[in-house]
C-alpha positions as CSV (number, residue, x, y, z in Angstrom):
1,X,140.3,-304.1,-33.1
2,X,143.9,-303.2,-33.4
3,X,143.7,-300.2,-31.0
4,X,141.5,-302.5,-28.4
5,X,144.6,-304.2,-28.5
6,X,147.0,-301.7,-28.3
7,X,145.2,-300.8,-25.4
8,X,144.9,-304.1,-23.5
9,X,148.8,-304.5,-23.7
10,X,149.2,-300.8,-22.3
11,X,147.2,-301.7,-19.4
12,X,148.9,-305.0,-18.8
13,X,152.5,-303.2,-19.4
14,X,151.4,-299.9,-17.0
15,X,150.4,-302.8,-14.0
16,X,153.5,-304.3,-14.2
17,X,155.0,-301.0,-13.9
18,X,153.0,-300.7,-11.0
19,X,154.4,-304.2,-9.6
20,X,157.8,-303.5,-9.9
21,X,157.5,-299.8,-8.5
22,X,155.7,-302.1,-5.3
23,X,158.7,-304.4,-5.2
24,X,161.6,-302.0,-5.2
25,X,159.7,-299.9,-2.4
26,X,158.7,-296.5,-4.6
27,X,156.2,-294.1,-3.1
28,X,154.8,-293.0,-6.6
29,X,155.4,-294.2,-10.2
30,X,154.8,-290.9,-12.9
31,X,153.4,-291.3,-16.4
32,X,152.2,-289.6,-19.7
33,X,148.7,-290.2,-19.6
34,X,148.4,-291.1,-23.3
35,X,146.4,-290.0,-26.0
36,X,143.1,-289.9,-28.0
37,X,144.5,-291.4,-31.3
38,X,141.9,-289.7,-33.0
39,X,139.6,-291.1,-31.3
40,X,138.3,-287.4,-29.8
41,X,139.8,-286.0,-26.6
42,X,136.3,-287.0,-24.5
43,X,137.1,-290.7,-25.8
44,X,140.7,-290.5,-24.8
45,X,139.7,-289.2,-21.2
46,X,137.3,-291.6,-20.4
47,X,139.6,-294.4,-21.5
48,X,142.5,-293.1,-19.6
49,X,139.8,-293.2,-16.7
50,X,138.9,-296.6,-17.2
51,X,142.4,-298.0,-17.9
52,X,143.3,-296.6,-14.6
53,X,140.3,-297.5,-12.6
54,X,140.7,-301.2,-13.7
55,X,144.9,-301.2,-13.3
56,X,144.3,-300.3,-9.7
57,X,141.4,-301.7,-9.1
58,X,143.5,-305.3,-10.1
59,X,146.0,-304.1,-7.5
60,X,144.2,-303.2,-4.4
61,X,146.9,-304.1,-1.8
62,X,149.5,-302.3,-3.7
63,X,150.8,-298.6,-2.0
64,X,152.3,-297.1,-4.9
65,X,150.5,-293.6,-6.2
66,X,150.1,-293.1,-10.2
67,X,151.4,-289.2,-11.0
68,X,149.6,-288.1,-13.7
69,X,151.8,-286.1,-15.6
70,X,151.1,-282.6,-17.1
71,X,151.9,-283.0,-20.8
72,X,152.3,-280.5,-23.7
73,X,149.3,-281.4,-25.9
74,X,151.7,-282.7,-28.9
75,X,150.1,-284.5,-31.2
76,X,146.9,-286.1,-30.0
77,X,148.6,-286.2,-26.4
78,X,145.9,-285.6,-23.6
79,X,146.1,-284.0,-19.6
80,X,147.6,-281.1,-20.8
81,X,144.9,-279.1,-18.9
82,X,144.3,-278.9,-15.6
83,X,140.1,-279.8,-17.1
84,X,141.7,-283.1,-18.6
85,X,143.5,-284.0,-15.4
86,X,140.0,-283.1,-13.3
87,X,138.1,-285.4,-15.8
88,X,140.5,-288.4,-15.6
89,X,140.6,-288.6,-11.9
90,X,137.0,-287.5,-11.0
91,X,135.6,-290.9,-12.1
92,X,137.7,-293.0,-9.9
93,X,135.6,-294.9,-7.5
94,X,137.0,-293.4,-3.6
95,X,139.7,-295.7,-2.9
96,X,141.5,-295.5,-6.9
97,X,141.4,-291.9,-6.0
98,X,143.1,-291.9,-3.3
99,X,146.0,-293.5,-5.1
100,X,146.3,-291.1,-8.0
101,X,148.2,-288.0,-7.6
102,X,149.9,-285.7,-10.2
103,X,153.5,-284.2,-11.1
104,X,153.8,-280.8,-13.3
105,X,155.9,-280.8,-16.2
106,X,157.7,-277.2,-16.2
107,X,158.2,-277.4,-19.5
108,X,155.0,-279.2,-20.7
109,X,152.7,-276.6,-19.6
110,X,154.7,-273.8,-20.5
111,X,154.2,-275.5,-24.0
112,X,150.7,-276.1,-23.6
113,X,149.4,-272.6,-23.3
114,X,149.3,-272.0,-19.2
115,X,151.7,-269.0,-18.6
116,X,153.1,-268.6,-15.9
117,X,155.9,-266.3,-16.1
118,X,154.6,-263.3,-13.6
119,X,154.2,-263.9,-10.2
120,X,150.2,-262.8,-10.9
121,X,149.9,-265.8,-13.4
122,X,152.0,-268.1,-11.4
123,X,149.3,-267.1,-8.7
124,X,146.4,-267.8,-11.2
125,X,147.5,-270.8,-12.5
126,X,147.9,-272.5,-8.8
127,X,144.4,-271.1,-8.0
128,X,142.9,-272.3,-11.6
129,X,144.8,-276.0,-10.6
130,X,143.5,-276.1,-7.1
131,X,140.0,-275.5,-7.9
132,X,139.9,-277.6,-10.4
133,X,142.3,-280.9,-9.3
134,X,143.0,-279.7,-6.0
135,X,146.6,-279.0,-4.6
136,X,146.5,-281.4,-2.4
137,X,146.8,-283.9,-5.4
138,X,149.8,-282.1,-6.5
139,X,153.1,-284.2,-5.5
140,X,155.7,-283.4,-7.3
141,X,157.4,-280.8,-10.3
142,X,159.6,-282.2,-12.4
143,X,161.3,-278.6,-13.3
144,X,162.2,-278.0,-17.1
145,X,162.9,-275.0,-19.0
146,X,161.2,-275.0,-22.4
147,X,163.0,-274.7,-26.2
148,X,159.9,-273.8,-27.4
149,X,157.5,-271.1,-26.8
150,X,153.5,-270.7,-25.2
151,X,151.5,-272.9,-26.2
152,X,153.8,-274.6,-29.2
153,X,152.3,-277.6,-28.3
154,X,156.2,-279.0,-28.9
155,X,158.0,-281.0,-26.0
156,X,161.0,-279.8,-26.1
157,X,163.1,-279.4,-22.8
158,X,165.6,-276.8,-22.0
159,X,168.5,-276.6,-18.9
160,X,166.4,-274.2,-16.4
161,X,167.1,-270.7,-17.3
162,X,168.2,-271.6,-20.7
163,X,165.3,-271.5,-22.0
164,X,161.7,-269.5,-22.9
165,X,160.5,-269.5,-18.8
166,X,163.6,-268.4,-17.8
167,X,164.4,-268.1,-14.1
168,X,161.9,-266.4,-12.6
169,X,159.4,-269.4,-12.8
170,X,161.1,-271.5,-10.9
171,X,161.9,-268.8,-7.9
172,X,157.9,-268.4,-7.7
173,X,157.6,-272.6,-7.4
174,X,160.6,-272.6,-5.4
175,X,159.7,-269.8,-3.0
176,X,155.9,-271.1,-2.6
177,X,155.6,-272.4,0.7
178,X,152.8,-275.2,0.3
179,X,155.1,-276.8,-2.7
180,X,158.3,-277.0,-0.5
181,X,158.3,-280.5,0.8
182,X,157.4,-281.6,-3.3
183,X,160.2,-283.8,-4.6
């Protein structure tokens, strides 16, 4: 089928990603972790599972670490909860895991509904990440303000502070001891 396709040259174009990321020496190669196509967001999870089980499974001997990255929910866009990220990566047989990490999008889950604008939500929302993905997975932030508001679903990226987080955000991720060596 067309979208059996579709996903056959994503895989093949996402390992060669990989191979170049190996050649030129990079720790860690970040992505958008696709989406369901209206297929049903379970579908799109396991696929996105699968895709990445098999891309690194044809690549054992390469070092470089997949960041899943957080993503707004736009469209039929999936891993914009910290539940998606859990169910992509909990499938992985030991040694994939190992290689799969994941970078927060400011912006992107500001969009997608997870708040964290108060120091106590900040607080809750590393809690509700860690018990659920596990900080230690966590490897870097890729810090956006956001044009649009909670949970808008929109990706729209905004100069920090110019924005709908405003400063304060950042301070708390900034001023959080266990993220400080995150690039």
């Amino acid at each position: 089928t067309r979208g059996d396709r579709l996903w056959e040259k994503s895989l093949e174009a996402f390992g060669s990603e990989l191979e170049r990321g190996a050649q030129l020496g990079g720790p860690a190669r970040g992505t958008h972790d696709g989406a369901h196509r209206g297929e049903g967001e379970e579908v799109g999870l396991q696929r996105i599972s699968a895709g990445l089980e098999r891309v690194l499974g044809e690549r054992p001997e390469q070092h470089v670490t997949v960041l899943l990255e957080t993503t707004a929910g736009q469209g039929t866009s999936l891993c914009y909860t910290f539940e998606h990220l859990r169910d992509v990566i909990a499938p992985l047989s030991a040694g994939n895991k190992e290689r799969v990490g994941v970078c927060w999008d400011t912006c992107h889950l500001f969009a997608a509904g997870i708040d964290f604008t108060e120091k106590d939500k900040y607080e809750a929302m590393v809690d509700s990440f860690d018990r659920l993905v596990g900080l230690d997975r966590l490897k870097a932030i890729h810090m956006n303000d956001s044009k649009k508001g909670l949970g808008s679903r929109v990706d729209r990226h905004a100069h920090i502070g110019k924005g709908r987080l405003g400063l304060e955000p950042f301070r708390f991720i900034l001023q959080h001891p266990p993220l400080a060596p995150f690039p």
